[in-house]
C-alpha positions in Angstrom: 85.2 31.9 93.7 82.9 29.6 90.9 80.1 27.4 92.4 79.9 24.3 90.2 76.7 22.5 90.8 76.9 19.4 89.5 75.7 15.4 89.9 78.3 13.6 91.8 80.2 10.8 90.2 83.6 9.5 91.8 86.0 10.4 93.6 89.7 8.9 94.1 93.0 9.5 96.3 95.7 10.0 94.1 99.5 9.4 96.4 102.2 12.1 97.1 104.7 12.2 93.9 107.4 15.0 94.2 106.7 17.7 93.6 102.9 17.6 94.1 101.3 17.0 97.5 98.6 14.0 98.2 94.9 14.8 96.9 92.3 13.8 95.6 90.0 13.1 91.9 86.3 14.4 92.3 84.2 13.2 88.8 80.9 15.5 88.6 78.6 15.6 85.7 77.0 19.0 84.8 74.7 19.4 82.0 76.0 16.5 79.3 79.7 17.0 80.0 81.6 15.5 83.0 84.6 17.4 85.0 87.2 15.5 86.7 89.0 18.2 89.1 91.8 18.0 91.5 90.6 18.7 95.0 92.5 18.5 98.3 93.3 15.4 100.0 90.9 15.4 103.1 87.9 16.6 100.5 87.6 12.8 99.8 86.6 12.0 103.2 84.4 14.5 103.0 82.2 13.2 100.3 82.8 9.9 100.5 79.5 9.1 101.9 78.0 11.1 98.4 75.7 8.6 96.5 76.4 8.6 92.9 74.3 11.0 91.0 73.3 13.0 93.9 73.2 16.3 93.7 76.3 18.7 95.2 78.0 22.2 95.0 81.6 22.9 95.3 83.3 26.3 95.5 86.1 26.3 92.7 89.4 27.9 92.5 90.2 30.0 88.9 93.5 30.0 87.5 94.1 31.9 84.2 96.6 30.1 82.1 99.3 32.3 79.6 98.9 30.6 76.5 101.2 32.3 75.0 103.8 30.4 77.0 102.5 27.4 74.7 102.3 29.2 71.5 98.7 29.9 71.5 96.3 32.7 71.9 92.9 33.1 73.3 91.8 32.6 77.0 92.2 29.5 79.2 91.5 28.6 83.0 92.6 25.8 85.1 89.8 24.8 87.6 90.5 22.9 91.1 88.3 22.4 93.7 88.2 24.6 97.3 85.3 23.1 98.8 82.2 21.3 99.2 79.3 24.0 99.7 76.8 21.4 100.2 75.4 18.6 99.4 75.3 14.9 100.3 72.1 15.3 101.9 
């Protein structure tokens, strides 16, 4: 598990489209970059009530990613979200 603390931004429902299940867009900003990470579908309702540019926390899920399956080397990760640990206070 990764804790991301970040400044909230946006988040959006994305539809059911075979083969992937309904879920959800959360935009943070951390440092000077911003993240846009997949998150389940009932997160949303969850932090819909977030301000923009507060401050929250959310547990992340790490995926490595083969590379090599893409003709590459090195090290990659594919981020999504878990959780809100807090938050929207």
């Amino acid at each position: 598990m990764l804790l991301l603390k970040a400044k909230f931004l946006e988040v959006k429902e994305l539809p059911a489209r075979e083969p992937f299940p309904p879920s959800s867009l959360i935009t943070v900003l951390s440092g000077t970059e911003t993240f846009t990470l997949i998150a389940p579908q009932d997160l949303a309702s969850q932090i819909g009530h977030i301000e923009e540019f507060e401050d929250i926390e959310l547990s992340l899920k790490v995926r490595d990613v083969n590379l090599s399956q893409y003709g590459a080397k090195g090290r990659a990760y594919r981020l999504s979200v878990k959780s809100l640990v807090g938050g929207g206070s």
